[in-house]
Each structure stands twice: as C-alpha cells, then as structure tokens.
N, C-alpha and C positions, 0 to 999 in steps of 0.2 A: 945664741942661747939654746940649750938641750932643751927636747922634748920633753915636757911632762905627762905622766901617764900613772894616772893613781891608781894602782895594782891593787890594793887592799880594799876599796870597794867595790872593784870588779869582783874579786875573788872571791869577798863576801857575797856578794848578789848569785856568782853562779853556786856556792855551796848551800845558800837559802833555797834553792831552785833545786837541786840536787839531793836535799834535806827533802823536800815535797814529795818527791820522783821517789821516795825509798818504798821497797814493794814492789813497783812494777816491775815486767818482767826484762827479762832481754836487755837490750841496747836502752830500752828507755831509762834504767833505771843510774845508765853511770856514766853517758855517752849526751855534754852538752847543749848539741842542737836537738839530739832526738827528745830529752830529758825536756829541756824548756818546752817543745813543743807539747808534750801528752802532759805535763802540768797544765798547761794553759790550756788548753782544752781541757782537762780533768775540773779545773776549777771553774770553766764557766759551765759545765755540767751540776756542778755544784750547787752553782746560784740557783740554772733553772729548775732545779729539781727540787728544791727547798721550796720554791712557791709549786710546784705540782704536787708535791708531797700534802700540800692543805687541799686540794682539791679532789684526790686519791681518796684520801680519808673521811671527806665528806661525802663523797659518793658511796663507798663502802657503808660507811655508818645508816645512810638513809637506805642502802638496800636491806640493810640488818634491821631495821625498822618496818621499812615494808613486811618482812618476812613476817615477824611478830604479830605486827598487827592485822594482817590475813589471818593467821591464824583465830583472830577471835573476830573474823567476819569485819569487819574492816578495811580503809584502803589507805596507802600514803598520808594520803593528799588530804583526806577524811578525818584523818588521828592528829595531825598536825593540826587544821583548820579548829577542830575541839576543844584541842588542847590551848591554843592561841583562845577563844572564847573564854575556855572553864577559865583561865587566866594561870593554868601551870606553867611556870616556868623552866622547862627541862630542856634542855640544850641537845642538841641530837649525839655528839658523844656520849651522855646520860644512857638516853632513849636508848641506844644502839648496844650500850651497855649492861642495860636490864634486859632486853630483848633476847639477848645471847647468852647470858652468865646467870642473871634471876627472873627465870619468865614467871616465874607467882607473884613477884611485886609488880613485873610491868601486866599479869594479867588484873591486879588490881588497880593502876590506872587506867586501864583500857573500861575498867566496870565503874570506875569513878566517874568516865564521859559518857555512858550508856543511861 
C-alpha cells in the first residue's frame, strides 16, 4: 500500500505561517524554516508584551500623577492615600489624564482633598 502524505494540510499550515511572516525583512519573510522560526518568536513576543504593555502604562500614568501632584505641594503616595479616604474614585488613567491634558480640573481635586 502507497504512502499517504496529506499535502493540503501541510501546505495550508506552511502558507498560514508565511501569511504571518508578510513584512519581514529578508529571507524571513518567504523562506520556510527562517519564516516559521521569526513567527514564532515574533508571536511569543506578542503574548509577553501584552501583559508588559499593562504594567508600562501603569507606571507611566503614576509618574504623570506624581508630577501633578508635586506641583500643588503634594506627594504620590499622599494624593492617592486622600483620594482613597475622600472616597473618590478615579482610576489612575483618569488621574494621569487630568494631570497631563486638564491641570484646572485635576488642580481642583487636589483642592477638594486640601
């Protein structure tokens, strides 16, 4: 009995794979072995950086924060802790958002916990 060897789903598999790879440069983009490999790695860069991408932006936001709130004589740790008491509920991309685009409204929360 003849070998079987299902061509159509390889073929499929490598033009999904190839499909992914479109853009890169060079050999990786038409060539394979190179092509699966910098997909695969390109996608588990993917994954990690989706979960770093929340924690970038959380940092970013609380320095944006900090900044503000120095400016009207205050500290991080101090404007949060208030704000947590006064019972406002502003989420630091809020916070981070006034801070930077409308400092008149965030300087009136800051005078709302003073």
């Amino acid at each position: 009995m003849p070998r079987s060897v299902n061509h159509v789903a390889s073929r499929a598999k490598r033009k999904r794979v190839l499909k992914l790879a479109k853009g890169f440069f060079g050999r990786k983009k038409n060539v394979w072995t190179v092509a699966k490999n910098a997909v695969e790695k390109g996608l588990g860069y993917a994954y990690r950086d989706r979960k770093a991408k929340k924690r970038d932006f959380r940092a970013l936001w609380i320095q944006r924060i900090n900044a503000g709130a120095r400016l009207h004589g205050m500290s991080y740790s101090e404007l949060m802790g208030k704000l947590k008491k006064a019972g406002i509920d502003l989420n630091r991309k809020v916070l981070a958002d006034l801070a930077m685009n409308h400092p008149e409204a965030f300087a009136e929360v800051v005078n709302k916990l003073k």
